[in-house]
Every structure is written in structure tokens, then in C-alpha cells.
CHARMM internal coordinates of N, CA and C (Angstrom, degrees):
IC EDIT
DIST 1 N 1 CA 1.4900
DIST 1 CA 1 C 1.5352
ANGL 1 N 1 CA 1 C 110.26
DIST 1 C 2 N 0.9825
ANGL 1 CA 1 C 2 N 107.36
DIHE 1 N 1 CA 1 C 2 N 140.58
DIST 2 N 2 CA 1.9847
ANGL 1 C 2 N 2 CA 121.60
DIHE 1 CA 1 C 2 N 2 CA 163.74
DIST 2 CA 2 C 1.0314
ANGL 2 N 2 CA 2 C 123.31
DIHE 1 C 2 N 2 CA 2 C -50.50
DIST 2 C 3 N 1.0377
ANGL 2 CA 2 C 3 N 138.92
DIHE 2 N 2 CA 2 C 3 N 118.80
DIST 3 N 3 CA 1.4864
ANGL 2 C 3 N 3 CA 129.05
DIHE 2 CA 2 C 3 N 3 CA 156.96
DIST 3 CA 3 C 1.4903
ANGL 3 N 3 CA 3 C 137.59
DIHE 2 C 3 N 3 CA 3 C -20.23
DIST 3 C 4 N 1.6475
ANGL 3 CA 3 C 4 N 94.75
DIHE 3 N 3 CA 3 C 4 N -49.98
DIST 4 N 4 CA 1.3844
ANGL 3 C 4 N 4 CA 114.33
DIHE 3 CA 3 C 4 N 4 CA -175.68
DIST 4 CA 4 C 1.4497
ANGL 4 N 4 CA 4 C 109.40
DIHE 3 C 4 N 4 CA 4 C -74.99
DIST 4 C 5 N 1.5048
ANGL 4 CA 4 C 5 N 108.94
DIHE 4 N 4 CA 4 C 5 N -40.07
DIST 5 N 5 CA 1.6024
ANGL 4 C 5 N 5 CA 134.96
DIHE 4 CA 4 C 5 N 5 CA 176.86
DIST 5 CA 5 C 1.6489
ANGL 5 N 5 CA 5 C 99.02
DIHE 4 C 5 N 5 CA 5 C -50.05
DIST 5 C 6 N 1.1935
ANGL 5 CA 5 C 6 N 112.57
DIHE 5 N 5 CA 5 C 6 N -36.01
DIST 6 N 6 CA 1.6305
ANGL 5 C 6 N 6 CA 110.69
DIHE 5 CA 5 C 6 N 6 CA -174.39
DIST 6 CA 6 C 1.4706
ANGL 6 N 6 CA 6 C 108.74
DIHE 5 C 6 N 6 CA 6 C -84.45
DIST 6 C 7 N 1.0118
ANGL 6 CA 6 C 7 N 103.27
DIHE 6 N 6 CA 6 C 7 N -44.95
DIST 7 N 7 CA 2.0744
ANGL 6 C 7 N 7 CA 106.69
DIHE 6 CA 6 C 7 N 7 CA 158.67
DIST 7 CA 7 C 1.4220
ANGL 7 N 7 CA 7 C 107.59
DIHE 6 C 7 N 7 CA 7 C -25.76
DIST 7 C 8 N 1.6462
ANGL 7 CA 7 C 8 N 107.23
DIHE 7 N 7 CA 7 C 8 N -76.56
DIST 8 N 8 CA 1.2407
ANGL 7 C 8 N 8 CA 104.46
DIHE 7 CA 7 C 8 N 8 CA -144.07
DIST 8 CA 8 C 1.3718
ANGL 8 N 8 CA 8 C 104.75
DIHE 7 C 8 N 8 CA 8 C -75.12
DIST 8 C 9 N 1.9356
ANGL 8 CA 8 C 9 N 118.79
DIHE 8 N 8 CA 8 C 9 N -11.85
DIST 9 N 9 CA 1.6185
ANGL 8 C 9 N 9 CA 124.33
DIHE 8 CA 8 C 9 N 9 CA 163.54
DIST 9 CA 9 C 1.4020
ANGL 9 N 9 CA 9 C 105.04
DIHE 8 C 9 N 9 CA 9 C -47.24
DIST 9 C 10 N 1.1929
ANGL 9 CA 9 C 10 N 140.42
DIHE 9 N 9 CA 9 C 10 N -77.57
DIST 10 N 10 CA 1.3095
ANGL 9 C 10 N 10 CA 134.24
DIHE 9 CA 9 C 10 N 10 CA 149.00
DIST 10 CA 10 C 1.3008
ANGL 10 N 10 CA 10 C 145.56
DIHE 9 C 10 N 10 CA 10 C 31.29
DIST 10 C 11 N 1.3715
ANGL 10 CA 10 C 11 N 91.28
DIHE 10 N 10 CA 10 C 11 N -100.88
DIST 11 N 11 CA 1.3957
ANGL 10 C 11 N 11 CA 116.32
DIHE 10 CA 10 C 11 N 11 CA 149.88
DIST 11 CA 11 C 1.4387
ANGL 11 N 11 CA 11 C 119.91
DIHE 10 C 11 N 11 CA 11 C -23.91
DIST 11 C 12 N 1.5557
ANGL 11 CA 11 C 12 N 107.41
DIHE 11 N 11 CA 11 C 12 N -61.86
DIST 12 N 12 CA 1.3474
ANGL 11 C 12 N 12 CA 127.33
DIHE 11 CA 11 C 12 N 12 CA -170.01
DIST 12 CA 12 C 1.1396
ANGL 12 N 12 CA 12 C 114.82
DIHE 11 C 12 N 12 CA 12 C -68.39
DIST 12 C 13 N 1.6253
ANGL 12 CA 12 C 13 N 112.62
DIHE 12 N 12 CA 12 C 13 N -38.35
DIST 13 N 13 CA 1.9375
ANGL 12 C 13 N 13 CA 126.22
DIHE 12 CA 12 C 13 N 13 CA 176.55
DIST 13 CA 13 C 1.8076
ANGL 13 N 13 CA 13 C 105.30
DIHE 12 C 13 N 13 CA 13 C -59.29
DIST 13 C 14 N 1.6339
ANGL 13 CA 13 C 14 N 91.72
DIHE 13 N 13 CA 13 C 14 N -36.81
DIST 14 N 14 CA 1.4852
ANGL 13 C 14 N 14 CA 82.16
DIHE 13 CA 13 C 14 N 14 CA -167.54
DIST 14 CA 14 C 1.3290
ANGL 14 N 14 CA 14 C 109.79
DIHE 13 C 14 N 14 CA 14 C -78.76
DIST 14 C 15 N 1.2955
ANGL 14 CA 14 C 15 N 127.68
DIHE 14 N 14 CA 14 C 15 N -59.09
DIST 15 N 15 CA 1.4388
ANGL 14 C 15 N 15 CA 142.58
DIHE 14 CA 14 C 15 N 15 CA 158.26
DIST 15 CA 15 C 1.7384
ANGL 15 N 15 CA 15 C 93.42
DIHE 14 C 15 N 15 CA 15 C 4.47
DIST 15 C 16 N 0.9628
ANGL 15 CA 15 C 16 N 121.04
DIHE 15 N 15 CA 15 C 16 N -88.17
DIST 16 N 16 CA 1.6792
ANGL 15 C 16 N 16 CA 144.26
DIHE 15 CA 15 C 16 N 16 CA 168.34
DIST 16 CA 16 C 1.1566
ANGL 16 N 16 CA 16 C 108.20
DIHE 15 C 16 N 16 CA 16 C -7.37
DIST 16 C 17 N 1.5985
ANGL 16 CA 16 C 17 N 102.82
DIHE 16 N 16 CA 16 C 17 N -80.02
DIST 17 N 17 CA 1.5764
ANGL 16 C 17 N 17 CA 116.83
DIHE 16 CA 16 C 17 N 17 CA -174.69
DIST 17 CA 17 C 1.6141
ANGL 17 N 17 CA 17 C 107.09
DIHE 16 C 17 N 17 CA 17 C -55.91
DIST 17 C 18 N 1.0022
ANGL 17 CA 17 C 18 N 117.75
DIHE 17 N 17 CA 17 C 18 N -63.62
DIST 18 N 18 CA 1.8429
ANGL 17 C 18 N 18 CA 120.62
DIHE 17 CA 17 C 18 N 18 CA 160.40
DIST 18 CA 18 C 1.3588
ANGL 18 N 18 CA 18 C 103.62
DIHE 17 C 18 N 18 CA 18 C -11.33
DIST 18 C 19 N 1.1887
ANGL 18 CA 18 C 19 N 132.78
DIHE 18 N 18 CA 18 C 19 N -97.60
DIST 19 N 19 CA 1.5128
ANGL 18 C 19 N 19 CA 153.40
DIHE 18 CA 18 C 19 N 19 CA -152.40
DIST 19 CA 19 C 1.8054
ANGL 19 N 19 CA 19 C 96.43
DIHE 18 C 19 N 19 CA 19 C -76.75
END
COOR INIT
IC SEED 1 N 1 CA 1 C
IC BUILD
């Protein structure tokens, strides 16, 4: 996996958990 790719996992988990 990418580094950056793990960012935007992240991103995306939180996004989620938020809403």
C-alpha cells in the first residue's frame, strides 16, 4: 500500500464515522 493511499483510507474512515 501507498502512503498517500493510507491518507486518503483515513480520510475516508473518518468521513464515515462523521456522518
Amino acid at each position: 500500500m501507498i502512503e498517500h493511499e493510507m491518507g486518503n483510507w483515513k480520510d475516508f474512515i473518518e468521513a464515515m464515522l462523521r456522518k
